[in-house]
C-alpha positions in Angstrom: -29.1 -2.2 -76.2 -31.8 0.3 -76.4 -35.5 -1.1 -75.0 -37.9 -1.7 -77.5 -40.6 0.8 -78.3 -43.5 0.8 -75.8 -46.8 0.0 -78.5 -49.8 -1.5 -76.5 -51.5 -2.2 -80.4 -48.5 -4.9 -80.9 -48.7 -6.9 -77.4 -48.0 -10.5 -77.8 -47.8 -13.3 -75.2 -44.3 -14.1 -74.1 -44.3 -16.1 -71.0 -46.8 -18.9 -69.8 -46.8 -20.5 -66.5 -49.4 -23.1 -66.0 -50.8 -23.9 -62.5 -53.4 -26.5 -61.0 -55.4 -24.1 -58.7 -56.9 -20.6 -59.1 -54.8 -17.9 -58.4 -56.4 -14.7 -57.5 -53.3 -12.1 -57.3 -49.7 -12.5 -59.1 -47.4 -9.6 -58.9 -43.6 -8.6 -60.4 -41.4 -7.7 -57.8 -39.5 -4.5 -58.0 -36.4 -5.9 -59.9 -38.5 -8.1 -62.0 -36.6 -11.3 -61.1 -39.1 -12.7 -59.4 -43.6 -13.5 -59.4 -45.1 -13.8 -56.6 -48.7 -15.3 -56.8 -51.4 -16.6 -54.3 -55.2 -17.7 -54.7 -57.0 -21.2 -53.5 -54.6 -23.1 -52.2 -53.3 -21.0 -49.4 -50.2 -21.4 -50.8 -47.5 -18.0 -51.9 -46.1 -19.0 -54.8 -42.6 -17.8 -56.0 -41.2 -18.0 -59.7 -37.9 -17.4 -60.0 -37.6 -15.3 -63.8 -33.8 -15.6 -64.6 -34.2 -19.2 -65.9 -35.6 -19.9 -69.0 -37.9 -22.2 -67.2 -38.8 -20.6 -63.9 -38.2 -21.9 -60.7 -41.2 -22.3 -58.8 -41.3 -23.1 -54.6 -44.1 -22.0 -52.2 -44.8 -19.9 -48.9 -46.7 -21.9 -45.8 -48.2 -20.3 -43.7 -52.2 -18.8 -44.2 -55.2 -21.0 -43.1 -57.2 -19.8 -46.2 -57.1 -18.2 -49.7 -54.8 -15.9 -50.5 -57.0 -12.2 -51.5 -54.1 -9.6 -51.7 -50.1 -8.9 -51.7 -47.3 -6.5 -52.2 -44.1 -6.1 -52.5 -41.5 -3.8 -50.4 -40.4 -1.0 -53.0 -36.4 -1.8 -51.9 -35.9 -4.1 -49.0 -36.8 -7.7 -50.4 -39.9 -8.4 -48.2 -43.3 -9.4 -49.5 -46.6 -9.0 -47.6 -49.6 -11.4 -48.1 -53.0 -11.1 -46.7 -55.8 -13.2 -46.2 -59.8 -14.1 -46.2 -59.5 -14.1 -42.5 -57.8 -10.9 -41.8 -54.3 -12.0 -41.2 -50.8 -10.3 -42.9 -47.5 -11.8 -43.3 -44.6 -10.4 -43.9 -42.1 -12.9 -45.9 -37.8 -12.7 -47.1 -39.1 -14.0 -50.2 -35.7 -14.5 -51.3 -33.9 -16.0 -48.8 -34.8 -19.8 -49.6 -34.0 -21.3 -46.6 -36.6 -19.2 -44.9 -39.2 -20.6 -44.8 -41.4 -19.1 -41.9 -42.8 -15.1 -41.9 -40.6 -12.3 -40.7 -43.7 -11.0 -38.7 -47.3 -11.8 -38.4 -50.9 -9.2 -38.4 -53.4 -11.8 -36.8 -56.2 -9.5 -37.0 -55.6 -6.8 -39.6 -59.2 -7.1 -40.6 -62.2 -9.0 -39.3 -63.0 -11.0 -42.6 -61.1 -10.2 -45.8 -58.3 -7.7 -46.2 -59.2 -7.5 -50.0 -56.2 -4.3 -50.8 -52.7 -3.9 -49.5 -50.2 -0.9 -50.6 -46.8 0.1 -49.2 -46.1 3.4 -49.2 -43.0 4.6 -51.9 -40.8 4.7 -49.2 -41.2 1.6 -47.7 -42.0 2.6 -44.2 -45.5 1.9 -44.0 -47.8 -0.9 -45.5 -51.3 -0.2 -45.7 -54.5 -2.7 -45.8 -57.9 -2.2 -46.3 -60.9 -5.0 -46.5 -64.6 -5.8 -45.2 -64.0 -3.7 -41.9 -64.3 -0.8 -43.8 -61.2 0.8 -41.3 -58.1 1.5 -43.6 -54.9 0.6 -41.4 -51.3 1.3 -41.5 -48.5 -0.5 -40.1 -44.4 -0.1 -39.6 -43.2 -2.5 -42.4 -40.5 -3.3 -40.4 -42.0 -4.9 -37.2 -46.3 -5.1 -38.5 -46.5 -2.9 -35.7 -50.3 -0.6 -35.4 -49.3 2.9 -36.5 -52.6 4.3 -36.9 -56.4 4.1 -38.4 -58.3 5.9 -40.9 -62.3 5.9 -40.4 -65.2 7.2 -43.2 -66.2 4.4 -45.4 -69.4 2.9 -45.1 -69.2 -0.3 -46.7 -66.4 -2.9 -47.7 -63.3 -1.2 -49.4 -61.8 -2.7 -52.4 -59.0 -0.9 -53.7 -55.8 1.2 -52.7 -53.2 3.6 -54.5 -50.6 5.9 -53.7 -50.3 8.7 -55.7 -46.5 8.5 -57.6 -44.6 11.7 -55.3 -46.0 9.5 -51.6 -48.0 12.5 -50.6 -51.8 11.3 -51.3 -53.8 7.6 -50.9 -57.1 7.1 -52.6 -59.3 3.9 -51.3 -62.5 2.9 -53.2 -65.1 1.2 -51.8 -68.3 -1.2 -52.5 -71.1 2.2 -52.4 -68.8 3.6 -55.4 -66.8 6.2 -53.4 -63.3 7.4 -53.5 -61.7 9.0 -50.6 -58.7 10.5 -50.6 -56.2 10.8 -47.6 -53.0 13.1 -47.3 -50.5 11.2 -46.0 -47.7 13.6 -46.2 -49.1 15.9 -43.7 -50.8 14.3 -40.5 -53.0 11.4 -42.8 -55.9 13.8 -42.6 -59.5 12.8 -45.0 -58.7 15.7 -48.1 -62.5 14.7 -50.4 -63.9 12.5 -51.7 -65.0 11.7 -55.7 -68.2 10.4 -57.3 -67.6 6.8 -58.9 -71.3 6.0 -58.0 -71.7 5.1 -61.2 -69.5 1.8 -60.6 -72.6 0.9 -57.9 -75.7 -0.8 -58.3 -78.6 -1.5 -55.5 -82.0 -1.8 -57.1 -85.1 -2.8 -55.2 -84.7 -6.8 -56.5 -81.8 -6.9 -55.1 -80.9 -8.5 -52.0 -77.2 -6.9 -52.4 -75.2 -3.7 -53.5 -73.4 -4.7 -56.9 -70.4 -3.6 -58.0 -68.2 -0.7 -56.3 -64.7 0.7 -57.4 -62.6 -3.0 -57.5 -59.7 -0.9 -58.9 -57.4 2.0 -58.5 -54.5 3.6 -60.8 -52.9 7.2 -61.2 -50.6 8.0 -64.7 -46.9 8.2 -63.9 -47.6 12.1 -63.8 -49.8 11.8 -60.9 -52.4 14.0 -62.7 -55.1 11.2 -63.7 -56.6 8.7 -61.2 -58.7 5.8 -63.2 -61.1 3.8 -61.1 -62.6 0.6 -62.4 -65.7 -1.6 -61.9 -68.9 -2.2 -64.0 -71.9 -0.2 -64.2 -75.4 -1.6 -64.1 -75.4 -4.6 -62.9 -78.2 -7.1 -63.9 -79.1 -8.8 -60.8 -76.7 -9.5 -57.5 -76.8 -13.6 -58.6 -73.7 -13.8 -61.1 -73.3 -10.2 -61.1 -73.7 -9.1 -65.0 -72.8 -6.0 -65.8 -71.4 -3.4 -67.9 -67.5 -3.3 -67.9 -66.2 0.7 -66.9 -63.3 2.4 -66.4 -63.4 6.1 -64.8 -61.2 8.4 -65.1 -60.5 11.1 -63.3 -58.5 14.6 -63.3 -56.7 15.0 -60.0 -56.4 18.2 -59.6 -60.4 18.7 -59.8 -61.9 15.3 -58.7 -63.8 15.4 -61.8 -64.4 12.7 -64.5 -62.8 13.3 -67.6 -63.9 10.2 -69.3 -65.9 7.3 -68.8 -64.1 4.0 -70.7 -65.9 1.0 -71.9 -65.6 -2.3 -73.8 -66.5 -3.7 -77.3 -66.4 -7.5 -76.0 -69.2 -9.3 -74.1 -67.5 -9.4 -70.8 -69.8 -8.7 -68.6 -67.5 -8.8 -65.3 -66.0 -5.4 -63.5 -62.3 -4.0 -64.3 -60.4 -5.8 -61.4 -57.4 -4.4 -62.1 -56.1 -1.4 -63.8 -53.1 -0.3 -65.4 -51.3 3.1 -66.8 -48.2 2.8 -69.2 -45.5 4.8 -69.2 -47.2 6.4 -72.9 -50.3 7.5 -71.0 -52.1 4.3 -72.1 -54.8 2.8 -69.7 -54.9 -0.9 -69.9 -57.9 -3.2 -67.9 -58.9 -6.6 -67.3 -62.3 -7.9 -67.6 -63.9 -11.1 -66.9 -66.7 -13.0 -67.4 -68.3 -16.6 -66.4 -67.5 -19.8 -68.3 -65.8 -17.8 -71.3 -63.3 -15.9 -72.8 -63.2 -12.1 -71.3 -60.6 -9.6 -72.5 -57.3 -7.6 -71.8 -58.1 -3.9 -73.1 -55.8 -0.7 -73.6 -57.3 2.8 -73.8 -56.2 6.7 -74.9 -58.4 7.9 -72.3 -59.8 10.8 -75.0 -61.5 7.9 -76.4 -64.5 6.0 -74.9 -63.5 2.6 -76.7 -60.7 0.6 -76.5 -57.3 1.5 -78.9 -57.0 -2.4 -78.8 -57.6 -5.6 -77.1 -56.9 -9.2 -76.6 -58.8 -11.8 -76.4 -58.0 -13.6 -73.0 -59.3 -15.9 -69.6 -61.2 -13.5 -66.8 -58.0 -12.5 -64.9 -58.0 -10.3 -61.7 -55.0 -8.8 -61.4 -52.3 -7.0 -63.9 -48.8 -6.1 -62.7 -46.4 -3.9 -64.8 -43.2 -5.2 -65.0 -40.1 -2.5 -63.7 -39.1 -2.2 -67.7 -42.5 -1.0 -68.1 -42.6 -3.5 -71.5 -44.5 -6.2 -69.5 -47.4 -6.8 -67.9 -48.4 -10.0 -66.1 -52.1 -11.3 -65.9 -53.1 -13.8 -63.7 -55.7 -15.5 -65.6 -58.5 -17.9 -64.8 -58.8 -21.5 -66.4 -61.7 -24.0 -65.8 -61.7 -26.7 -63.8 -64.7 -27.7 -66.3 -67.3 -27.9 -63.8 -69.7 -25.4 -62.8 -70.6 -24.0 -60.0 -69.1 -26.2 -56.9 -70.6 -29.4 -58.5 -68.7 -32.1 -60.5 -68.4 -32.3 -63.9 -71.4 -34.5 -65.3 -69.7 -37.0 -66.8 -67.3 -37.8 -64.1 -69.4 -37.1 -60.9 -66.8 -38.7 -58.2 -64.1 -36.5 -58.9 -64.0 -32.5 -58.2 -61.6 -30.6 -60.7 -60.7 -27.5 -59.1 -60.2 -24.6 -61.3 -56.2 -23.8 -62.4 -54.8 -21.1 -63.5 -52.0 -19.3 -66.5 -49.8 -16.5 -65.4 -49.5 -14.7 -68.9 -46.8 -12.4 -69.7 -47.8 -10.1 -72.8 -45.0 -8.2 -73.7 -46.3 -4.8 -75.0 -43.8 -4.0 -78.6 -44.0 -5.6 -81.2 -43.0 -9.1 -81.6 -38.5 -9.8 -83.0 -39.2 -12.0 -86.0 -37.2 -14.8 -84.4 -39.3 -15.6 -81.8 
């Protein structure tokens, strides 16, 4: 049976799983059988896909939220990271197991906010508050070396699609790019500036590059954040989307929104077609999953959706996960008004959109 035809324009909502706490990060794995997800609770979350309703069981282990995870590229391990530095390596699908392969205690010394693994599998990378990018045998978690030059808190990690190149992006709006086919040496670095906002008022920088993707080709890299930022209280900004020709670290375009989210591009996403999709967010309201032809400053389409921070592309390149925000209905960390004994924490909807057009029988 042939696969349907890839067309972002027709994306449709095809899977729902509803959960009680935020989840911050929710990935495929690489056969597509399996989500992985983890956010307030501490808690990785498995969902076994083959059923028609998925099975869900959990990962113990972390002492606080959940900020990052990835998945080995063909041995079936999962990494996790932490808001206090620490790394887990997991046989996600051995049920029985229910304790971590290994254990990083001190990968970072607050929040490893990015993890990668290299296409290979050998190496997993992290990268958080520390402003150190670190790499480590995927195999044992073992130290294999450390790359120094950022100045502030690093965000967001990619490997370039042949293995040979990793870009990290970081909270002053810079992207540096290693080689790590040839001794892991600093190559340049590229201008996303724009993505950063300090102005006198502001007891805080704002914004920074929360999101990295290159195009299958390897010849675009899109980095994603908002641009000037209101104040450093809630963080309002401008939505934007760079994106970049490799081969000359220069901008090519500069992508925005037509919505009124006013949050940074968390996560970012190319499609097999060359089309960029992006996730916005926004507080106490409705925010908006967006696909671009990056020729064109505004979006080809978009959905009206929760503030999610994280997209994952499913293997069959047909699906793509969001894990999206619901509230709690309080604000703030306060109880709701009506009902001030109780504390509803805020839950969450993995959303599957599936991006052709919907069969008429569903």
């Amino acid at each position: 049976m042939n696969a349907p035809e890839l067309d972002a324009t027709a994306a449709w909502i095809s899977r729902e799983i509803k959960f009680p706490r935020q989840l911050f990060r929710a990935r495929f794995s690489p056969d597509g059988h399996t989500i992985a997800a983890g956010g307030q609770d501490r808690l990785v979350h498995l969902w076994n896909l083959r059923e028609e309703e998925p099975l869900h069981r959990s990962l113990n282990a972390h002492k606080t939220w959940l900020s990052s995870l990835a998945f080995h590229p063909s041995t079936p391990h999962l990494f996790t990271a932490d808001y206090q530095g620490v790394i887990y390596c997991w046989a996600y699908l051995e049920e029985k197991s229910t304790k971590p392969i290994w254990t990083i205690p001190n990968a970072d010394r607050d929040n490893v906010r990015a993890l990668a693994v290299t296409p290979d599998g050998k190496y997993l990378i992290s990268a958080g508050d520390d402003t150190v990018i670190k790499l480590w045998h995927t195999d044992s978690g073992k130290a294999v070396t450390s790359l120094e030059g950022h100045r502030d808190c690093i965000f967001s990690l990619a490997i370039s699609p042949d293995g040979k190149h990793l870009v990290s992006g970081d909270l002053l709006g810079t992207i540096r790019q290693w080689n790590l086919a040839d001794g892991l040496k600093f190559v340049r670095a590229l201008d996303a500036s724009l993505l950063h906002t300090r102005e006198e008022r502001f007891l805080a920088d704002v914004g920074g590059v929360r999101s990295l993707a290159f195009n299958t080709e390897g010849t675009l890299l899109a980095a994603g954040g908002m641009k000037e930022a209101k104040s450093n209280a809630f963080c309002p900004g401008k939505p934007t989307a760079l994106v970049f020709d490799w081969n000359n670290g220069k901008v090519r375009s500069e992508l925005g929104i037509k919505g009124k989210s006013d949050g940074p591009f968390n996560s970012l996403c190319f499609l097999a077609n060359g089309i960029l999709a992006g996730h916005t967010e926004i507080l106490h309201a409705n925010s908006e999953l967006v696909f671009w032809k990056i020729e064109q400053s505004d979006p080809l389409h978009s959905l009206v959706n929760p503030s999610a921070y994280e997209l994952s592309l499913h293997p069959d390149g047909r699906q793509l996960l969001a894990a999206c925000y619901v509230s709690g209905g309080s604000s703030g960390n306060g109880a709701r008004k009506r009902d001030r004994e109780k504390y509803l924490s805020n839950g969450s909807t993995l959303r599957v959109f599936s991006l052709y057009k919907q069969p008429a029988d569903t």
